[in-house]
C-alpha positions in Angstrom: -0.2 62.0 62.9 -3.1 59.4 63.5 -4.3 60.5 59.9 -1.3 60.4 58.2 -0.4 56.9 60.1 -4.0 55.7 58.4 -3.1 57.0 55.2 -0.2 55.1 54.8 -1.1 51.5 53.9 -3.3 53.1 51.2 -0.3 55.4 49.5 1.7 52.0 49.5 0.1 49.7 47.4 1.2 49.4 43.9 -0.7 51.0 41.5 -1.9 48.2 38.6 -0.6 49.6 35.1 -2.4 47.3 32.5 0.0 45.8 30.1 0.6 48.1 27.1 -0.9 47.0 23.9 -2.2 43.5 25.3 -6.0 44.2 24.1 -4.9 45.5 20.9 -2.6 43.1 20.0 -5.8 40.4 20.7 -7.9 42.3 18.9 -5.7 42.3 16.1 -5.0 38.4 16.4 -8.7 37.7 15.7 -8.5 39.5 12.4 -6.0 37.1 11.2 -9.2 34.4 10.9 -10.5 32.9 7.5 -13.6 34.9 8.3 -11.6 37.8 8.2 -10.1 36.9 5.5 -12.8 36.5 2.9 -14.6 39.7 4.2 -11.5 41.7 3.4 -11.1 40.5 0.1 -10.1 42.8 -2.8 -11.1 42.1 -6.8 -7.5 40.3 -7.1 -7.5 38.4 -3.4 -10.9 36.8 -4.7 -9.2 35.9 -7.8 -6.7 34.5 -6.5 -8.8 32.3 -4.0 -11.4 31.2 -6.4 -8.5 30.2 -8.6 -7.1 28.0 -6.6 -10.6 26.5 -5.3 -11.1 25.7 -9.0 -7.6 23.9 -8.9 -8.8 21.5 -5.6 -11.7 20.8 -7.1 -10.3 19.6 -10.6 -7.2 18.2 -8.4 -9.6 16.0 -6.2 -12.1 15.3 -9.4 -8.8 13.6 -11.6 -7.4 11.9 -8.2 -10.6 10.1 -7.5 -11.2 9.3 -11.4 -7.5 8.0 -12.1 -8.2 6.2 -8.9 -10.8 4.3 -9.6 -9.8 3.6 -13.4 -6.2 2.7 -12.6 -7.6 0.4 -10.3 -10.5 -1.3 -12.4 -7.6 -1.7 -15.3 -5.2 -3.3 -12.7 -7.8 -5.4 -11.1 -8.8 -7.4 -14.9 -5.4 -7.0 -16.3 -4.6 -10.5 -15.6 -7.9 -12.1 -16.1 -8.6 -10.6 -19.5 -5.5 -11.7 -21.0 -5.2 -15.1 -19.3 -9.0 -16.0 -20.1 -8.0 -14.8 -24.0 -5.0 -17.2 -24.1 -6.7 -19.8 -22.5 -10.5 -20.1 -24.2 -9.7 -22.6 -27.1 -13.1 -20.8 -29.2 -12.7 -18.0 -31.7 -16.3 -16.8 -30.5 -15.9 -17.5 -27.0 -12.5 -15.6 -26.8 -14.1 -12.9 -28.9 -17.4 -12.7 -27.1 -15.9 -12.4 -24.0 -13.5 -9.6 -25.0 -17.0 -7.3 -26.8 -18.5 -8.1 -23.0 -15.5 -6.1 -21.0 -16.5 -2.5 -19.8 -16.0 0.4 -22.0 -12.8 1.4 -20.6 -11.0 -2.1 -20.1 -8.3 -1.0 -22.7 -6.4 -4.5 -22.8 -10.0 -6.3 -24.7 -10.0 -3.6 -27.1 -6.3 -3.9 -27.9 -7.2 -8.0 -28.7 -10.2 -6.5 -30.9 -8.5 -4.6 -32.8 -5.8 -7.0 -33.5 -8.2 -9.7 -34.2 -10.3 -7.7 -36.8 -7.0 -6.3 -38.2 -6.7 -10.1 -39.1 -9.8 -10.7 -40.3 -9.9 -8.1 -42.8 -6.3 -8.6 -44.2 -7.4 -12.4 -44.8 -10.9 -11.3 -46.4 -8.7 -8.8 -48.8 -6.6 -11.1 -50.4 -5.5 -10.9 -53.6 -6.5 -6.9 -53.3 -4.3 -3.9 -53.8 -4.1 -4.0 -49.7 -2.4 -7.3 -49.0 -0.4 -6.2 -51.8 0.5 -3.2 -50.0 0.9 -4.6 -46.7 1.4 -8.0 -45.7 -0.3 -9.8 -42.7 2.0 -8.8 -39.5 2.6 -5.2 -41.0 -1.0 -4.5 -41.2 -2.0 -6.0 -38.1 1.2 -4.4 -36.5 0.2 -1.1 -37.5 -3.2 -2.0 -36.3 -1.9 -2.8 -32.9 0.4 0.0 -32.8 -2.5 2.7 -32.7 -4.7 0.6 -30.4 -1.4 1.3 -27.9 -1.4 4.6 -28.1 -5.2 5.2 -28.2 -5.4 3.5 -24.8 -2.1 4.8 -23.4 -3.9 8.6 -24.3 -6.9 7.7 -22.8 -4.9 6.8 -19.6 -3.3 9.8 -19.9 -6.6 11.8 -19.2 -6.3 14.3 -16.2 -2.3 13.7 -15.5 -1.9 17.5 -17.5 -4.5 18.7 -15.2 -2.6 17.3 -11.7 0.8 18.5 -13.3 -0.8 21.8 -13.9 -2.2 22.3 -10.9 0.8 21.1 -8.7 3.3 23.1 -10.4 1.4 26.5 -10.4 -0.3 26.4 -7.3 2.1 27.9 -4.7 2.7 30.3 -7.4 -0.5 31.6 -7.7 -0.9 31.1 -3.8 2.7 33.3 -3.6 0.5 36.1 -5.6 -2.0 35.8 -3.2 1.1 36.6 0.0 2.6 39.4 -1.9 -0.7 41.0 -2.8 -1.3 40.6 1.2 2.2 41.8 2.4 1.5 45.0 -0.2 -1.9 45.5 1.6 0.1 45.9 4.6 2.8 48.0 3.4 -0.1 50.3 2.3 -1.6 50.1 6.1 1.7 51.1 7.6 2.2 54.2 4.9 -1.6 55.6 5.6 -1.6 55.3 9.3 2.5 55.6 9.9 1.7 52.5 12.6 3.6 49.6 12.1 1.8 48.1 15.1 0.2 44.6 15.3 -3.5 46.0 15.1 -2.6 47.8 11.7 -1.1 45.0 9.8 -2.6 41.9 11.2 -5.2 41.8 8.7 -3.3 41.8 5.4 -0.6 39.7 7.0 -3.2 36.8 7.9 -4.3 36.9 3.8 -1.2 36.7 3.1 -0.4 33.6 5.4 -3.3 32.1 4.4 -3.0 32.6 0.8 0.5 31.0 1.2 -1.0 27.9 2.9 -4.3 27.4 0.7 -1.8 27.5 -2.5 0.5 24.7 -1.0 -2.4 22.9 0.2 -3.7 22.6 -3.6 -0.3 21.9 -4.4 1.3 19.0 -2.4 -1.3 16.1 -3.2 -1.6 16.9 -6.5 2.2 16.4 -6.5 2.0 13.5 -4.7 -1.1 11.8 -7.0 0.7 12.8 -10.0 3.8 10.5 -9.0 1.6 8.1 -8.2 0.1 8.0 -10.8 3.1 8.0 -13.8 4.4 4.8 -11.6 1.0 3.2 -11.6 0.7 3.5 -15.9 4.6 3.1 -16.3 3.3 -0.7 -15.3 0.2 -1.1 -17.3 2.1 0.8 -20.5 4.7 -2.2 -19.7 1.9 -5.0 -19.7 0.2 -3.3 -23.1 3.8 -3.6 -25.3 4.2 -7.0 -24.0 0.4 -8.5 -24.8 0.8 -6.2 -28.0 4.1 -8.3 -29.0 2.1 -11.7 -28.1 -0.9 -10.7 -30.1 1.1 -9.6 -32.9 2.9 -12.8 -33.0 -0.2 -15.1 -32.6 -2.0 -13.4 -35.4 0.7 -13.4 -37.7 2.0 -16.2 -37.5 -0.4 -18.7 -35.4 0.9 -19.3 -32.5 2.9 -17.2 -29.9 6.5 -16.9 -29.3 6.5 -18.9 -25.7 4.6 -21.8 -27.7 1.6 -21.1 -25.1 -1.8 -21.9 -25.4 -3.6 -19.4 -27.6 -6.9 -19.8 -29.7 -5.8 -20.8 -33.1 -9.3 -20.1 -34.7 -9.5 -16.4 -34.1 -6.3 -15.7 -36.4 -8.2 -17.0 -39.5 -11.7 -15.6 -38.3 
């Protein structure tokens, strides 16, 4: 009995049962990583993700670039045109338009318009000013000086509308591709557990996340952008109107200030 009594305590504790699947389902939590990821990678999952890479990089390239030239046009806008209309030289006005940077578009616009002028009045009495008169020359001058700097401002907005519209598409390939991998996981090993599909389902999360990661600020940027040149295509029709008025006819429309000289240079 004094055995049996001693026993007792012993046959009455609890047995601890570990909790089924716990380490396997933490095991297969660490295979959802980016690590992971990449070493698992098929011939189509790296196509996919260096796909997409390409499109960040070109995204971020074009954001930075429209960036910076948007804000270099924006930040001389006013200066170059008010220091044209208000320098009472032909050379001065002219010198100071040949000094602006390569891509200040609104100095090359007056440049053109200016030697537009300048060669109709050294042609006359040629078959050209018979052809064309003064303001339809120089408005045909001025008219593909607009649209050569509205193209140029144009540069990289394909790439950003490219790149935002496609992006969670080819990022969608990558989930599907993923969600297949598991499928195929399930079928070999008939174990729809955690451990057997947490692999392929982590590519395909990830995929799904990397393509709208591309995506969304190359959306953004591209908005920003059309607003940002909807503004400066506004301020080139209205300084095109001015010049076309000052060079064919002398003066411009508001009567303002303008240097008479450079429309007979």
């Amino acid at each position: 009995m004094q055995q049996d009594a001693s026993q007792t305590p012993a046959a009455a504790q609890p047995a601890v049962v570990p909790a089924p699947g716990g380490g396997s389902n933490a095991a297969a939590m660490s295979q959802m990583g980016f690590h992971d990821l990449i070493q698992n990678f098929d011939a189509l999952g790296w196509i996919v993700f260096i796909t997409l890479c390409v499109m960040s990089i070109s995204s971020i390239y074009f954001v930075v670039a429209n960036f910076l030239r948007n804000g270099m046009i924006r930040a001389r806008m006013e200066k170059v045109i008010n220091t044209f209309w208000d320098t009472p030289s032909a050379q001065d006005a002219v010198r100071f338009l040949e000094e602006q940077p390569k891509g200040e578009p609104f100095s090359k616009i007056a440049l053109d318009a200016a030697q537009a002028a300048a060669h109709h009045q050294r042609n006359e009495g040629s078959r050209l000013v018979e052809a064309l008169n003064r303001s339809e020359f120089i408005d045909r001058s001025l008219r593909q000086a607009v649209a050569r700097e509205s193209l140029r401002l144009e540069g990289g907005m394909t790439v950003l509308a490219t790149v935002g519209s496609s992006a969670p598409f080819v990022g969608l390939l990558g989930t599907v591709w993923g969600i297949y991998h598991a499928l195929i996981k399930i079928a070999a090993s008939g174990n729809a557990s955690m451990e057997a599909v947490a692999g392929p389902v982590g590519e395909a999360l990830i995929m799904t996340a990397f393509g709208l990661f591309v995506a969304i600020p190359a959306v953004l940027a591209y908005n920003f952008f059309v607003r940002q040149n909807r503004v400066i295509y506004a301020r080139f029709d209205e300084f095109a109107h001015d010049l076309h008025d000052f060079f064919a006819t002398g003066s411009r429309v508001d009567g303002g200030a303008a240097p008479v000289a450079v429309a007979r240079k």
